[in-house]
N, C-alpha and C positions, 0 to 999 in steps of 0.2 A: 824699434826698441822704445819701448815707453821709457818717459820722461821720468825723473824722479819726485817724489813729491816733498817739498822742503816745509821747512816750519821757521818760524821766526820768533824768539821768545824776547820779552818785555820783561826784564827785573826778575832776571835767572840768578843774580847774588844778593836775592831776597831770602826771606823765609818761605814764602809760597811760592814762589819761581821755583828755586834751585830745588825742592821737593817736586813741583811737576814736570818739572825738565826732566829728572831724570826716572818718575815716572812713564811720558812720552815715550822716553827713547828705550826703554824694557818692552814697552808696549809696541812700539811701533820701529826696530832698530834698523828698518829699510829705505827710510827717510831720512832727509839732510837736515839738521839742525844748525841755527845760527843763533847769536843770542847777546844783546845790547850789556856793555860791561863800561862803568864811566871808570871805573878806577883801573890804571894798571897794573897796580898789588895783586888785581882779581883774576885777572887776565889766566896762568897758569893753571889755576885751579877749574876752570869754566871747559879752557881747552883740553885738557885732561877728561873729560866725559866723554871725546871726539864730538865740539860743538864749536866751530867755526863762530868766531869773535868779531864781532861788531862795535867798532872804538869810540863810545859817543856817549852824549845825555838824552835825557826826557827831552831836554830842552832846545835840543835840535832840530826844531821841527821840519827841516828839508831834509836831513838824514832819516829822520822817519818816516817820511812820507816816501821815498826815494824805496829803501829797505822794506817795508809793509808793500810796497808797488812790485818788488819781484820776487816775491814770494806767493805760496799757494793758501799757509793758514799762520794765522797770527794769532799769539796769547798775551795777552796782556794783565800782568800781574803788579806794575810798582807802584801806582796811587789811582787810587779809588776816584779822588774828589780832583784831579788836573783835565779839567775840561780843554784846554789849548791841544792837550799831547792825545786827546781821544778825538776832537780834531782833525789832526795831522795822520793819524792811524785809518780813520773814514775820507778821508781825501786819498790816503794811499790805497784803502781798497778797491775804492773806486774805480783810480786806475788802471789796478790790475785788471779790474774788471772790465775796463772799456778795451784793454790790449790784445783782449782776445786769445781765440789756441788754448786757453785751459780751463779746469773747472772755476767754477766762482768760487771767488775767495773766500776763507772761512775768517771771522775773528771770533775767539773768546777773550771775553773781558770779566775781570774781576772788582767786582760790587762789595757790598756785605750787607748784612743785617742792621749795622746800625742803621740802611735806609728804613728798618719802621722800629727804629729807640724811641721811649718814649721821653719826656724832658728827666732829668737826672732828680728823682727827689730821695732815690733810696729806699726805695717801698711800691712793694704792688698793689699799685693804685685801680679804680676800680675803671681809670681809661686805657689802663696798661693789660687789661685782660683781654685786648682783641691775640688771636694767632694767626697770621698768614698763611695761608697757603698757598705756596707754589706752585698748586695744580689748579685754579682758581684766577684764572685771566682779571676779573674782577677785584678780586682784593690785590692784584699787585699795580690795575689801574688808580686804585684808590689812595697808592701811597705819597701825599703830600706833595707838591713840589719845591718846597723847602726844604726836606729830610736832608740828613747827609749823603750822599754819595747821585741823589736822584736826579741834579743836573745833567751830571754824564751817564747818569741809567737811560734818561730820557732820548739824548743824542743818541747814544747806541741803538735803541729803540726803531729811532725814525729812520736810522740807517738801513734797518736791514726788511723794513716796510715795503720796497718796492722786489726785493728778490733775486736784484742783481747781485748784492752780497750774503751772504749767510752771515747773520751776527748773532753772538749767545752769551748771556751773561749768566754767573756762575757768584752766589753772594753766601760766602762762607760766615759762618757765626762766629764765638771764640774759640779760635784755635787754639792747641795748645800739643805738648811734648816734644820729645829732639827731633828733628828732622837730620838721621843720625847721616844719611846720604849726602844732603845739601853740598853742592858746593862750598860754599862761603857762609853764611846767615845760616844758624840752626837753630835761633831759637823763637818763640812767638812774641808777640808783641804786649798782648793786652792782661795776660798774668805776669808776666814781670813788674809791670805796673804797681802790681799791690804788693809783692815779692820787695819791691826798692823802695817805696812808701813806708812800707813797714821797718824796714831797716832804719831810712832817715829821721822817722817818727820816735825809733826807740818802741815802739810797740805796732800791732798787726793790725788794719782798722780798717772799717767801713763806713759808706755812706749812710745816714739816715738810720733804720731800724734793720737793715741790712735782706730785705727780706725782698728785693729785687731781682729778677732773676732774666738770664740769658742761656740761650741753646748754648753747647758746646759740639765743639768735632776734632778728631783728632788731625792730626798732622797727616797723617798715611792713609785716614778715608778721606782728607780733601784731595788728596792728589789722586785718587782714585778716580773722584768724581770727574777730574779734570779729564783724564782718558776716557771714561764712559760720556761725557758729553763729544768729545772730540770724535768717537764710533759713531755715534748719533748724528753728529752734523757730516761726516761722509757718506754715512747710508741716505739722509737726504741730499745729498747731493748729486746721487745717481737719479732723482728725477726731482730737479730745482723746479721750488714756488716760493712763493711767499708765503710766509708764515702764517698758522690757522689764523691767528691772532694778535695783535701786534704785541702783546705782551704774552707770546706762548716760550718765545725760548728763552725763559729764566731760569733759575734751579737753586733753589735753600741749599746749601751744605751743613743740614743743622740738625744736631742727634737728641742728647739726652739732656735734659734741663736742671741747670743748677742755681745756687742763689748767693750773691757776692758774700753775703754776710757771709755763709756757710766757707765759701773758699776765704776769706781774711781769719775764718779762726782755726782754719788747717793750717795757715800760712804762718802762726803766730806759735802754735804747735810746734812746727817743724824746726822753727828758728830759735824757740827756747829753748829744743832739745839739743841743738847744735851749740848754746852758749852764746849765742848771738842779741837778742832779746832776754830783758830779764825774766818778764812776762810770758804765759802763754796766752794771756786772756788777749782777747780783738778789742777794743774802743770804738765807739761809734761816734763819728764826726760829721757837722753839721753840713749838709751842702752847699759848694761855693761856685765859683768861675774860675776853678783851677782845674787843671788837667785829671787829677786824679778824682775828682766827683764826676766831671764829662765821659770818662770812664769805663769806674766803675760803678758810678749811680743811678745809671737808665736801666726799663726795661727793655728788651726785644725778642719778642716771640713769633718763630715760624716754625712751620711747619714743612719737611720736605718731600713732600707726597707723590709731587712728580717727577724726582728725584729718583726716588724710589721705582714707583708704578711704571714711569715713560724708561727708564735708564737702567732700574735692575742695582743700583745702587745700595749696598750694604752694608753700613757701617760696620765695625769687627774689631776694632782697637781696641786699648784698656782706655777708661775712664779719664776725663779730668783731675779725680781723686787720686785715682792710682799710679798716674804720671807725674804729681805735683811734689813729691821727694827728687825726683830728678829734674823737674825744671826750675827747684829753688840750687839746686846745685849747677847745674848751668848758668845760672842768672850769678851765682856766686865767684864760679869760676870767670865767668866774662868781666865783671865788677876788678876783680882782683883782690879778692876777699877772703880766698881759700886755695 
């Protein structure tokens, strides 16, 4: 009787987690799912999926390393930039891998696009016009090693250089809409951002000349991708090597390209038609070192070609535009505003 094959999920009562977890288990419901929950508010909601609970933090790095060690593939979804706990994840695969009796270990890890942001000025500059591509070993060697997230891109990287492990990073752009499935965390991150700025501001606003732009994805094609790479790393695993190239298993999660300005004055829109806002008009505000210009004042441009081409990968949601009535209402409802 063959063994079962288990999964181990990293920041299941995320936004991105709790979307790919319960993507996985449509896709794959033959598998044993387990899945790191630090609150025990979360706890009911998580086991509810049928996904065996794992009572800990990021910052346990013996429970992680112990848990990633008896497991078959690991996802890793709750911070990009904790270099310690992606550590503790490549120690634990290793493990496994030294244990023997099963296939090598898989991990995906979650990156993003801010690793090629350009500095936050608010305007597409003329160093802001490179696009990466994902299909292109070369422009993802080339991406700085000071970006954000490329310390632990880089770790992962080296981990999975010798072939004993299978590692794949998966670096989604701006997400956005409900993740109506989610266990816990449905909504995204980095539009609510301008969603709650606008509100505190009293009007809707942007960095700069507002004319900076970022990929978007939806919520339900990044979870998608997360399965089509997961296919992808068991079909190589029916005849393990090392990777063409050390930077071959990356993957954009990045579709249709928008520009911050344009989402701040949907955003100011929305909120004057609700009474919220007096204003509809957007303001454009100088660049700072405050979170809301780090934001939404950078570029970041990719491309997900191999996304696409290697995985079959096809976006199919509505729009940033078209979901931004409901995730200013989400953002409203979670605030306690409405």
């Amino acid at each position: 009787m063959s063994q079962v094959t288990s999964v181990f999920l990293i920041g299941a009562t995320g936004y991105i987690g709790g979307a790919v977890l319960v993507a996985l288990k449509k896709a794959y419901p033959d598998f044993s799912y387990s899945a790191l929950v630090r609150s025990e508010k979360d706890i009911p909601a998580v086991q509810a999926l049928g996904v065996s609970v794992v009572f800990g933090s990021t910052d346990n790095h013996s429970l992680i390393i112990d848990t990633v060690a008896s497991h078959d593939i690991t996802v890793g979804t709750s911070n990009a930039d904790d270099l310690p706990l992606s550590k503790a994840i490549v120690e634990g695969l290793k493990k496994r891998a030294e244990s023997g009796g099963r296939p090598r270990p898989i991990y995906i890890h979650t990156s993003g696009t801010g690793v090629v942001a350009s500095k936050p000025t608010g305007q597409l500059t003329a160093s802001a016009q490179k696009i990466y591509n994902d299909n292109s070993p070369d422009d993802i060697a080339s991406i700085a090693p000071e970006q954000p997230h490329r310390n632990v891109d880089l770790e992962i990287f080296a981990a999975g250089e010798s072939g004993q492990i299978a590692t794949y990073i998966i670096a989604p752009s701006t997400i956005y809409d409900i993740g109506h499935t989610n266990p816990v965390n449905k909504i995204s991150q980095q539009v609510p951002i301008i969603i709650r700025a606008a509100l505190e501001k009293g009007h809707a606003a942007y960095v700069g000349d507002g004319t900076n732009v970022w990929n978007s994805v939806n919520i339900n094609d990044t979870a998608e991708l997360y399965v089509l790479v997961l296919r992808y790393a068991l079909k190589q695993n029916e005849t393990p090597a090392p990777p063409a190239h050390k930077f071959s298993n990356f993957f954009f999660g990045s579709g249709e390209v928008f520009a911050w300005g344009d989402i701040a004055r949907a955003v100011g829109k929305i909120l004057h038609a609700r009474g919220l806002l007096k204003s509809p008009e957007a303001i454009s505000v100088e660049p700072g070192n405050d979170f809301f210009t780090a934001y939404t004042g950078s570029n970041s441009r990719s491309n997900a070609e191999r996304s696409r081409t290697q995985l079959g990968w096809k976006p199919k949601s509505r729009s940033i535009f078209e979901a931004l009535e409901d995730d200013v209402e989400a953002v409203l409802k979670r605030d306690g505003r409405i």
